[in-house]
N, C-alpha and C positions, 0 to 999 in steps of 0.2 A: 504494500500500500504506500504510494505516494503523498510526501506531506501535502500534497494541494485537494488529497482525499478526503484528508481530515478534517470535518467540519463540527464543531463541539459550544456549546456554549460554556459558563461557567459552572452552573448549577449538572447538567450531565457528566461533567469532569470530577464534580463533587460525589456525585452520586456513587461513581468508577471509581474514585479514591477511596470513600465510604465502603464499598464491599471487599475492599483487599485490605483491611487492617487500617486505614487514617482517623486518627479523629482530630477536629481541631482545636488546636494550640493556644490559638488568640487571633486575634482579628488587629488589623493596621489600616483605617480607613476603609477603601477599598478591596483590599489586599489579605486576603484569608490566607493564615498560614496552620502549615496542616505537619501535625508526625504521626511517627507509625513507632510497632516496640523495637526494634530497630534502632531508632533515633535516626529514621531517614527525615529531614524537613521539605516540606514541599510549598511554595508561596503559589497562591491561584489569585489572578487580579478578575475581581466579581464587578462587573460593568455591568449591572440590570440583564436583560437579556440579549447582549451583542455577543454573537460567534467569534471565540478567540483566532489570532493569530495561528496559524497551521505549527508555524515553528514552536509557538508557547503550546500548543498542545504535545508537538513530536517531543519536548525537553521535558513536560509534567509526567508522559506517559515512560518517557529514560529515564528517571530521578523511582517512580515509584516500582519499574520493573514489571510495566505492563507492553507485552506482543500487542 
């Protein structure tokens, strides 16, 4: 899959982060930051319902060790 396939909002990223072990950390404005037991940190910037970035998705979905 190609990044320009990747089409996500924030809250579905959330949700994807939410069944693999994240829960979140604390909140920075915009900017929900997420760990897992781990101690992986994951920052999601939560814009209302705007489709992120393909890259902010491909580097959310590398960091948490999601195919």
């Amino acid at each position: 899959m190609s990044p320009k396939d990747i089409r996500y909002t924030a809250s579905q990223i959330i949700k994807l982060i939410k069944s693999v072990g994240f829960s979140l950390s604390r909140q920075s404005g915009s900017h929900m930051i997420f760990h897992n037991s781990k101690g992986v940190r994951i920052t999601i910037p939560n814009h209302n319902s705007k489709t992120l970035h393909p890259k902010i998705v491909k580097n959310i979905l590398r960091d948490a060790e999601i195919e």
